[in-house]
C-alpha positions in Angstrom: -32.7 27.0 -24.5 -30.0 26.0 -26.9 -32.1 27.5 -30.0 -29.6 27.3 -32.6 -28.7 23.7 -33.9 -26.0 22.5 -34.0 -24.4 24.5 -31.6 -22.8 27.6 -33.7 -24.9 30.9 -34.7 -26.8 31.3 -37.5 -26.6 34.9 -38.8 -29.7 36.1 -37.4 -28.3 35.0 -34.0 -24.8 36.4 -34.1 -26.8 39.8 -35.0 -29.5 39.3 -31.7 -26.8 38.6 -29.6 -24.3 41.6 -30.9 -27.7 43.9 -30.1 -28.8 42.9 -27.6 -18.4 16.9 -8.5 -15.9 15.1 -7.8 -12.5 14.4 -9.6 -10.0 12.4 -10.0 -6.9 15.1 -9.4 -3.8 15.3 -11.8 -0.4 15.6 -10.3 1.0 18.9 -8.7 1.9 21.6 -12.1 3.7 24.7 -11.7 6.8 26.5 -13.0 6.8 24.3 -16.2 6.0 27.5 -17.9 3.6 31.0 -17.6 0.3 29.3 -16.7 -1.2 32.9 -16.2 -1.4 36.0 -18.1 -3.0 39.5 -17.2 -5.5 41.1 -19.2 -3.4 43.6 -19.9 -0.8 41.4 -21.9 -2.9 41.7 -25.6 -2.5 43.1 -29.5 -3.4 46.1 -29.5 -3.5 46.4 -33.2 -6.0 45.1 -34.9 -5.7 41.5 -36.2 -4.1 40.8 -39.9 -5.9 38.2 -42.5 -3.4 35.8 -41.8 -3.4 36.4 -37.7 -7.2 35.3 -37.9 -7.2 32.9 -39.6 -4.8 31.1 -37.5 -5.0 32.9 -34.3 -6.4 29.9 -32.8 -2.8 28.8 -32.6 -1.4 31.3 -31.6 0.4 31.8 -28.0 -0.8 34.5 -25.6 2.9 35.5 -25.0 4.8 35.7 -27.6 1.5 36.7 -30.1 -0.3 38.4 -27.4 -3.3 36.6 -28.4 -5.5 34.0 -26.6 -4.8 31.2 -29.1 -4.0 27.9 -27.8 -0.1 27.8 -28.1 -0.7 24.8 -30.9 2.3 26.5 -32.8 4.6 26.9 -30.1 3.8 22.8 -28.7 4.8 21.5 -32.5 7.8 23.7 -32.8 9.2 23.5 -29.4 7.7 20.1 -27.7 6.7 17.3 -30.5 9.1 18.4 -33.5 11.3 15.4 -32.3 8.7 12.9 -31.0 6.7 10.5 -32.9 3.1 9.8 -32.0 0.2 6.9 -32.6 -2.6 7.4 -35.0 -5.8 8.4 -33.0 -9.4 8.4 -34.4 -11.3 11.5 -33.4 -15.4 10.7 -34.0 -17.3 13.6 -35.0 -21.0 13.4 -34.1 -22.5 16.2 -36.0 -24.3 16.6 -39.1 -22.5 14.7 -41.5 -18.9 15.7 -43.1 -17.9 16.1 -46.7 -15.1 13.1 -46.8 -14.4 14.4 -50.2 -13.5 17.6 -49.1 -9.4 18.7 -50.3 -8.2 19.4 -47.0 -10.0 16.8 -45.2 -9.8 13.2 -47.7 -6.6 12.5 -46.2 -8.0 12.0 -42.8 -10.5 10.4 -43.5 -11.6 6.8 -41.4 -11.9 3.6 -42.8 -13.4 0.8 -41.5 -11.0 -1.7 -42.2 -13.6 -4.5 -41.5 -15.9 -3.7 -43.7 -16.1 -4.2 -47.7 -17.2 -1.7 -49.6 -20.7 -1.4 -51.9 -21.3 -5.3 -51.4 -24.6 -4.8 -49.2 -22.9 -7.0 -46.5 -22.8 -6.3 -42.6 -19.0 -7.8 -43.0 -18.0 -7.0 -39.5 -21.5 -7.8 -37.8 -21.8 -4.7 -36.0 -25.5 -4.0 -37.4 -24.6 -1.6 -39.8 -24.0 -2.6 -43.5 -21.1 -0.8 -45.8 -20.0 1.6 -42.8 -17.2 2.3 -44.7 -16.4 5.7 -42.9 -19.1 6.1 -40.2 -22.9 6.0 -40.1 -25.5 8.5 -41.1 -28.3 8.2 -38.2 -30.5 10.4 -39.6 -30.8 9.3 -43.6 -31.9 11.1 -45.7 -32.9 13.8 -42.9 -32.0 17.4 -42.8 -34.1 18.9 -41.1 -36.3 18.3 -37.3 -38.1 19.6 -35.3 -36.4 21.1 -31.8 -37.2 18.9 -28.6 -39.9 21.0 -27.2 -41.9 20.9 -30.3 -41.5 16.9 -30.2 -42.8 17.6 -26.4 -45.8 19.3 -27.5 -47.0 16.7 -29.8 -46.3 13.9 -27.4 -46.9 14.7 -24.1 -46.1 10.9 -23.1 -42.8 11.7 -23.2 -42.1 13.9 -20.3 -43.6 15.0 -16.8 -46.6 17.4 -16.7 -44.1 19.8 -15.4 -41.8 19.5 -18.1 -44.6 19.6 -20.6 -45.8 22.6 -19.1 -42.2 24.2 -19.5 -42.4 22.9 -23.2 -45.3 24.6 -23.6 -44.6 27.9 -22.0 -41.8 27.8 -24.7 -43.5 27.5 -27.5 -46.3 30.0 -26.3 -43.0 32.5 -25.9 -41.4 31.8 -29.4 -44.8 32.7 -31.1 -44.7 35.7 -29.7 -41.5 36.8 -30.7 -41.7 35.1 -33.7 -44.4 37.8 -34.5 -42.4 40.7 -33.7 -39.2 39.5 -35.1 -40.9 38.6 -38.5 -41.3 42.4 -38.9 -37.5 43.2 -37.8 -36.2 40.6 -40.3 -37.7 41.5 -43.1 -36.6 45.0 -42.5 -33.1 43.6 -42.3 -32.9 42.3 -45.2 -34.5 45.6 -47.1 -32.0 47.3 -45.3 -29.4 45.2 -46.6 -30.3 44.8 -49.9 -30.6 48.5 -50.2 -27.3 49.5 -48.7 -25.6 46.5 -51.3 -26.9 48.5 -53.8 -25.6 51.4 -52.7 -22.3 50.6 -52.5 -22.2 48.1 -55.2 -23.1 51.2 -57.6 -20.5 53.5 -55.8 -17.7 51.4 -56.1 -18.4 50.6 -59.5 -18.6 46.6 -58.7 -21.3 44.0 -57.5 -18.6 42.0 -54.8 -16.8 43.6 -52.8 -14.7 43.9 -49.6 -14.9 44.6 -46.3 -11.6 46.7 -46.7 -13.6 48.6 -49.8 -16.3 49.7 -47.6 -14.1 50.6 -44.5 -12.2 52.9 -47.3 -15.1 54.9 -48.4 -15.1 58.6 -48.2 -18.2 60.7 -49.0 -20.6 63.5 -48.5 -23.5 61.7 -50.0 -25.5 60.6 -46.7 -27.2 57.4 -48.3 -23.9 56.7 -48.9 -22.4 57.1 -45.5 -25.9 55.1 -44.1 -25.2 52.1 -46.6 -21.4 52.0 -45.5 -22.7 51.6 -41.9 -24.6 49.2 -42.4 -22.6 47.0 -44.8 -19.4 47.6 -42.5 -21.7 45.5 -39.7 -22.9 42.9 -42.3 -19.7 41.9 -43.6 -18.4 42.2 -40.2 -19.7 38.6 -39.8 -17.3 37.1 -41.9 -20.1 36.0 -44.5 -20.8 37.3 -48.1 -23.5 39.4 -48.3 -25.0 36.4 -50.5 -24.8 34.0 -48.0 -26.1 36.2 -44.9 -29.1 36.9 -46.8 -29.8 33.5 -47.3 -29.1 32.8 -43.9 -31.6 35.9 -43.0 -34.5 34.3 -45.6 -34.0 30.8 -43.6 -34.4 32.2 -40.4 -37.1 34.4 -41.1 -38.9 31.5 -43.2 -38.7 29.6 -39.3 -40.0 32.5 -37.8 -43.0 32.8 -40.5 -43.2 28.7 -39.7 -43.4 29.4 -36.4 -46.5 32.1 -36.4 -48.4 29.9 -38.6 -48.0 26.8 -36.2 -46.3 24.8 -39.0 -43.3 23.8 -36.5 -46.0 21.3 -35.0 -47.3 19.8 -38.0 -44.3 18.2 -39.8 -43.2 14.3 -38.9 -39.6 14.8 -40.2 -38.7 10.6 -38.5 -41.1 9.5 -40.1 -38.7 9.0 -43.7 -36.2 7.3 -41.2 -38.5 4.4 -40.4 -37.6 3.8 -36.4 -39.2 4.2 -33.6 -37.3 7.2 -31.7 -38.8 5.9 -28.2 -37.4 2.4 -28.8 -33.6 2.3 -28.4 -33.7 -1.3 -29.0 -35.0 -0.4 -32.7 -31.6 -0.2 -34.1 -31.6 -1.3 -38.2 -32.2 2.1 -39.5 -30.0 5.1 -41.4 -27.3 4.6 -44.0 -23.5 4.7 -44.7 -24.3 8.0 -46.5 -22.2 10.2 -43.7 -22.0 13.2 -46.1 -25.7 13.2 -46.1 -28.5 14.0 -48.6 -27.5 16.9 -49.0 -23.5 18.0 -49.2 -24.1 22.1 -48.4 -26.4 20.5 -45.0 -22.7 19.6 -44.1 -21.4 22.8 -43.0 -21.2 22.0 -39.7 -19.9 19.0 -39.1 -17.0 19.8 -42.3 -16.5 22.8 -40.1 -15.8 21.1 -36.8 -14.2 18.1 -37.9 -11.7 20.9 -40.4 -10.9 22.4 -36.6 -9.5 19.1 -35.4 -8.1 17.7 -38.5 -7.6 19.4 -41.7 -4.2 19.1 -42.9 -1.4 21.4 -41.1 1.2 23.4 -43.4 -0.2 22.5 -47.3 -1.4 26.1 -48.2 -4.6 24.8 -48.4 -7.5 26.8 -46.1 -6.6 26.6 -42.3 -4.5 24.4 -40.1 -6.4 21.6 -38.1 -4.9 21.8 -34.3 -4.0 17.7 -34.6 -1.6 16.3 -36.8 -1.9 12.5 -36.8 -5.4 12.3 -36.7 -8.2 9.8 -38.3 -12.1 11.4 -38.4 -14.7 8.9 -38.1 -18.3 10.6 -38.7 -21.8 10.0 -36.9 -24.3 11.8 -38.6 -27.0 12.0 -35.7 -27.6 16.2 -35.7 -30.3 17.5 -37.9 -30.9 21.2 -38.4 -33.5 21.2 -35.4 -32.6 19.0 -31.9 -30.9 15.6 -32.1 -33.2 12.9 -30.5 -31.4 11.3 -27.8 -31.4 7.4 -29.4 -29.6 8.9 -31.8 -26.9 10.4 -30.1 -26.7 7.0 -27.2 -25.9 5.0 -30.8 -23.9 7.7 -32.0 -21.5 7.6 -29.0 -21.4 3.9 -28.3 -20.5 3.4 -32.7 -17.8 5.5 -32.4 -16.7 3.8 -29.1 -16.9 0.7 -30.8 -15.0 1.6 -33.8 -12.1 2.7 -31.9 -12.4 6.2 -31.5 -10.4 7.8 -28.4 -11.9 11.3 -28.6 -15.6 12.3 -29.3 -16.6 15.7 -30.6 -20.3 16.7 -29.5 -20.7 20.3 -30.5 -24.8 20.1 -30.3 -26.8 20.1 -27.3 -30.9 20.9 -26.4 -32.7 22.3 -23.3 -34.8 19.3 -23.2 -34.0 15.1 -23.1 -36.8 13.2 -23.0 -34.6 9.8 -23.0 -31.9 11.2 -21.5 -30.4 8.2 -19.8 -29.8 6.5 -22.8 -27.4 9.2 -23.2 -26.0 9.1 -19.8 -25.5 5.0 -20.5 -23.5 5.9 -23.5 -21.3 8.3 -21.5 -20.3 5.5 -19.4 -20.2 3.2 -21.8 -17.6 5.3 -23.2 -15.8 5.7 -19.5 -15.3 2.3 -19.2 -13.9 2.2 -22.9 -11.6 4.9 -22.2 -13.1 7.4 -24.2 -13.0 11.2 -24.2 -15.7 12.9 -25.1 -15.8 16.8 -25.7 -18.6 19.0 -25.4 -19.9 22.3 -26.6 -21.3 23.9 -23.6 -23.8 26.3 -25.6 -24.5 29.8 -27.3 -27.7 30.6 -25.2 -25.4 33.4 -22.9 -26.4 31.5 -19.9 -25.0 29.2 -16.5 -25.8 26.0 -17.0 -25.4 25.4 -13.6 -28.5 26.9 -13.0 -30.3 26.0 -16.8 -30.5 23.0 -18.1 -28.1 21.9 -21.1 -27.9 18.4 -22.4 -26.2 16.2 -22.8 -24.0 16.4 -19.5 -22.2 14.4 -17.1 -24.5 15.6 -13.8 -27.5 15.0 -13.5 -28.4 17.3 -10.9 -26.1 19.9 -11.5 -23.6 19.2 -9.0 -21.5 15.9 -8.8 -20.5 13.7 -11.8 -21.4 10.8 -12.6 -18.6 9.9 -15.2 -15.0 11.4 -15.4 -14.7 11.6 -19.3 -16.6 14.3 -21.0 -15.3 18.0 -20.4 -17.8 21.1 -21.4 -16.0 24.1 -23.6 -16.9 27.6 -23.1 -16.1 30.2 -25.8 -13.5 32.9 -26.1 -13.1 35.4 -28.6 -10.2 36.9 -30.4 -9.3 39.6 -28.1 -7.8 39.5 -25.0 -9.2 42.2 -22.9 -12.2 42.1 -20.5 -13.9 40.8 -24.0 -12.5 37.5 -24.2 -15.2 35.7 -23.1 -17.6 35.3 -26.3 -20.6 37.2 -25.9 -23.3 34.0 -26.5 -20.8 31.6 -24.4 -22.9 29.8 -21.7 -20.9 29.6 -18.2 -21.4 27.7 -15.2 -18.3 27.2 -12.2 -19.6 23.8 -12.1 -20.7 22.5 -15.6 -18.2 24.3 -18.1 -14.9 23.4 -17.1 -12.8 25.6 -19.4 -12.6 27.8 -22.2 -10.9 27.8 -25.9 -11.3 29.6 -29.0 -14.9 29.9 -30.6 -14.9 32.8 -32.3 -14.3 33.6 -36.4 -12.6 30.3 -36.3 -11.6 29.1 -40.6 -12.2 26.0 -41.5 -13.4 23.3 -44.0 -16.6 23.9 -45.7 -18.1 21.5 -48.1 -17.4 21.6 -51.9 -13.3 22.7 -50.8 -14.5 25.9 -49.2 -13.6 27.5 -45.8 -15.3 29.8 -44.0 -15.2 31.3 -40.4 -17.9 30.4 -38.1 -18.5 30.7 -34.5 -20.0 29.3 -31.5 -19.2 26.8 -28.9 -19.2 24.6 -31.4 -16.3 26.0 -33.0 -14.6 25.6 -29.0 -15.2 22.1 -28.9 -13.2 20.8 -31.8 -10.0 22.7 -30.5 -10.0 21.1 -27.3 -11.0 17.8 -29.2 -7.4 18.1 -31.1 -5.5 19.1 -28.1 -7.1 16.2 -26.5 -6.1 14.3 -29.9 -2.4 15.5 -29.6 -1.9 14.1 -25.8 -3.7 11.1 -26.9 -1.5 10.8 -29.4 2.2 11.5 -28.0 0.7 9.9 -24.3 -1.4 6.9 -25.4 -0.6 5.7 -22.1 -2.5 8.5 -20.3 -6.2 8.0 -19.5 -9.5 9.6 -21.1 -10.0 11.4 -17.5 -6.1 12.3 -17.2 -6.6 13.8 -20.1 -9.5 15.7 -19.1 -8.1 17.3 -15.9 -4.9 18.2 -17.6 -7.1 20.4 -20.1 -8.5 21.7 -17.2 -5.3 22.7 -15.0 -2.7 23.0 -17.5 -4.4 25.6 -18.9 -3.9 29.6 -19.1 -5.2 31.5 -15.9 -7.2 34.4 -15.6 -8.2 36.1 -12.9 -9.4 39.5 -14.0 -12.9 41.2 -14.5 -14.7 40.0 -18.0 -17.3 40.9 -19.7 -20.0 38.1 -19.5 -23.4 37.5 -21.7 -21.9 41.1 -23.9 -23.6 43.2 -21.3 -21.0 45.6 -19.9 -22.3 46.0 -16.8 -22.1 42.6 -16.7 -18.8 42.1 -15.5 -17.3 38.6 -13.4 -13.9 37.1 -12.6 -13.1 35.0 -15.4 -12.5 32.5 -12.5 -15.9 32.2 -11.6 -17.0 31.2 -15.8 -16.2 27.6 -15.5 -14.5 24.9 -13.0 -10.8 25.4 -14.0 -11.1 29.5 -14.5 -8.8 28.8 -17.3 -8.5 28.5 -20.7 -7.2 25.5 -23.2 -3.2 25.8 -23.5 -1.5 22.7 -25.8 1.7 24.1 -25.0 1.3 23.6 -21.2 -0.8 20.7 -21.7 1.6 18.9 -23.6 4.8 19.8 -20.9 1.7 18.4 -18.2 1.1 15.2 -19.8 4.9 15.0 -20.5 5.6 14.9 -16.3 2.5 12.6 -16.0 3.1 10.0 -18.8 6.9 8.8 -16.9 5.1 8.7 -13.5 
């Protein structure tokens, strides 16, 4: 199941998993430019600070690395051209709006009047001035199985039954993990201490470490295991914390406490009851600004300003972000999500972000009514297909647009697997789910930099981080092509994009090894250069 919420990794989880139907067809495309490179075409150097950072925008031929071509499609295909504004909603856990590199792109509802307590638009939600917070003053929920647990009513037996085989599982890990983790971070703080007192200062680099020549063989242990913690992108600060947090879930866990906590409760709906709709706030930062990592992160990806020397480049450039708040640190509840989508529908988004998702959807047609709902509205939405390593064809990942698995029952959403930075039989991302039928391509997710709150950036990784790049591709066509369709733009994601054809790596397990064809619908990954030359031909038919 899809354990880590939203969909990116916590660090405990990016250190697990580094041990351990029917479409509606796009014209004919070919010879517009390479649409397939060879796994043999890649850096073999070792990325710079300023290759990372970007390399999400990078082109696999002239960079050799599997970035998106956004640089090439702005200096070669739109530097001339003129496009629409196009709001982009981000349902996630809340966004710092105030953030530097993100103010400017901010949505506002035009309708509304600000701080006057008045619904002035009458759309049931007073002073949405830049979105709606669905969860309040929320943070944190439980995941859906636990919800499961305590209210059997809302499933099958056989689904409670899976619930509980779950939980019955995560106790038992929890018990052997609690050990592990709290060896890690003794381990850790040890080895900081280490080095901190050999290099004669208390913050350091990653560069410092790698630089370090001794005899002393503490020394040599601690650069080891520093060199993997600051591997992850993350001061050695803020991966302990993020050790402590998980380890105070896994502590939570033993003891049984993950049952006993009504987080809705301070919300004041009725989950079950999608006709219970007055609830939440305007507050789409949320309670708490540093809960906001996520959604600043993903919405930084599509959005943040391109060229001002400020943090990263977002991939679209004429771009408006409209935030739902409706994913808590634990699983969204599907009522929130259904009223998520259909706001942002309604407020005139043409792209939707989702970069959450849960193994378990008690109300899942409420979901699949929103989906259409935002088919008939013309409405993209984008989807994070999960970290969990596994085909979703075969395991169940909501939301989705097929119910059973097999055909479609809308022809607007389009699941993102994850790549990583190198392009060799690695570039799949080691905790990317796959499926040949329910992914249906691939695009950058790992050590992506973006917006954080309080004017930070930070890498992070995880399908989630996928998502959003396809979400500003899909933002650019929208943008430049406002005369092409939600599901046109879809399918020329899909078959516009870069081929592969060779042997990866799947799941991190080298003997584990699958045509990169076989990982997802299209076999391809996300390419705005080709996609823009695609909808180019397609918008003068």
């Amino acid at each position: 199941m899809n354990s880590i919420k939203p969909i990116c990794l916590s660090a405990f989880a990016v250190l697990v998993l580094a041990g351990c139907g029917a479409q509606k067809q796009v014209s004919s495309f070919s010879s517009l430019t390479a649409i397939s490179a060879p796994l043999n075409v890649k850096k073999t150097a070792a990325l710079k600070e300023n290759e990372l950072k970007r390399w999400s925008h990078l082109d696999i031929i002239n960079d050799t690395i599997p970035g998106m071509s956004v640089d090439r499609a702005y200096a070669e295909l739109l530097k001339d051209k003129k496009g629409v504004k196009v709001i982009v909603g981000i349902v996630d856990s809340g966004v710092d709006i105030e953030h530097e590199d993100l103010k400017a792109v901010v949505w506002t509802n035009s309708k509304e009047i600000a701080g006057n307590g008045v619904d002035d638009d009458n759309n049931g939600y007073i002073d949405d001035i830049h979105g709606w917070n669905f969860l309040g003053d929320i943070t944190k929920e439980n995941l859906e199985y636990e919800r499961i647990i305590k209210d059997k009513s809302l499933v099958s037996d056989v689904i409670y039954k899976e619930a509980k085989k779950i939980n019955d599982e995560k106790i038992a890990k929890a018990e052997a993990g609690k050990a592990r983790l709290e060896g890690l971070l003794t381990a850790t703080a040890t080895a900081d201490k280490v080095i901190a007192k050999h290099l004669g200062k208390a913050v350091y680099t990653i560069d410092e470490v790698n630089a370090i020549e001794s005899k002393d063989t503490s020394i040599l242990e601690s650069k080891v295991t520093m060199q993997r913690m600051l591997s992850f992108g993350m001061s050695i600060v803020d991966l302990e914390k993020a050790i402590q947090k998980d380890l105070e879930e896994i502590i939570a866990t033993v003891n049984g406490d993950n049952l006993k906590q009504d987080y809705r409760k301070v919300v004041g709906d009725n989950p079950n009851d999608i006709t219970d709709t007055k609830y939440g706030n305007n507050n789409v930062i949320g309670p708490d600004k540093d809960e906001a990592l996520h959604g600043t992160h993903v919405a930084g990806i599509v959005a943040q300003s391109r060229n001002n020397s400020m943090g990263g480049d977002g991939v679209a450039n004429n771009v408006e972000i409209l935030t739902v708040r409706a994913v808590p640190d634990g699983d969204e509840y599907d009522k929130d999500i259904a009223l998520g989508i259909r706001y942002a529908v309604d407020n005139g988004a043409k792209v939707i972000n989702g970069s959450f998702g849960k193994s378990f959807s008690p109300h899942k047609q409420w979901v699949y009514d929103a989906i259409k709902y935002a088919e008939k509205k013309d409405v993209l939405i984008v989807h994070a297909a999960g970290n969990d390593a596994k085909d979703i064809d075969f395991s169940d990942n909501f939301p989705t647009d097929s119910d059973d698995k097999i055909k479609e029952f809308a022809d607007n959403m389009i699941t993102i697997g994850a790549l990583n930075f190198e392009y060799g039989d690695k570039v799949v991302a080691n905790f990317s789910n796959i499926g040949k039928v329910n992914v249906d391509v691939f695009a950058p997710g790992v050590k992506i930099y973006a917006t954080t709150p309080n004017d930070t950036y930070r890498y992070l990784q995880g399908t989630s981080m996928a998502a959003p790049n396809v979400a500003g591709v899909a933002a650019l066509i929208r943008s430049y092509y406002p005369n092409l369709t939600a599901s046109q733009v879809k399918h020329i994601l899909m078959d516009s994009g870069v081929a592969i054809t060779d042997l990866v790596v799947v799941g991190g397990n080298p003997k584990d090894s699958r045509s990169f064809t076989t990982l997802s619908k299209s076999g391809k990954m996300v390419n705005a250069y080709n996609a823009i030359l695609m909808a180019e031909k397609m918008s003068k038919k």
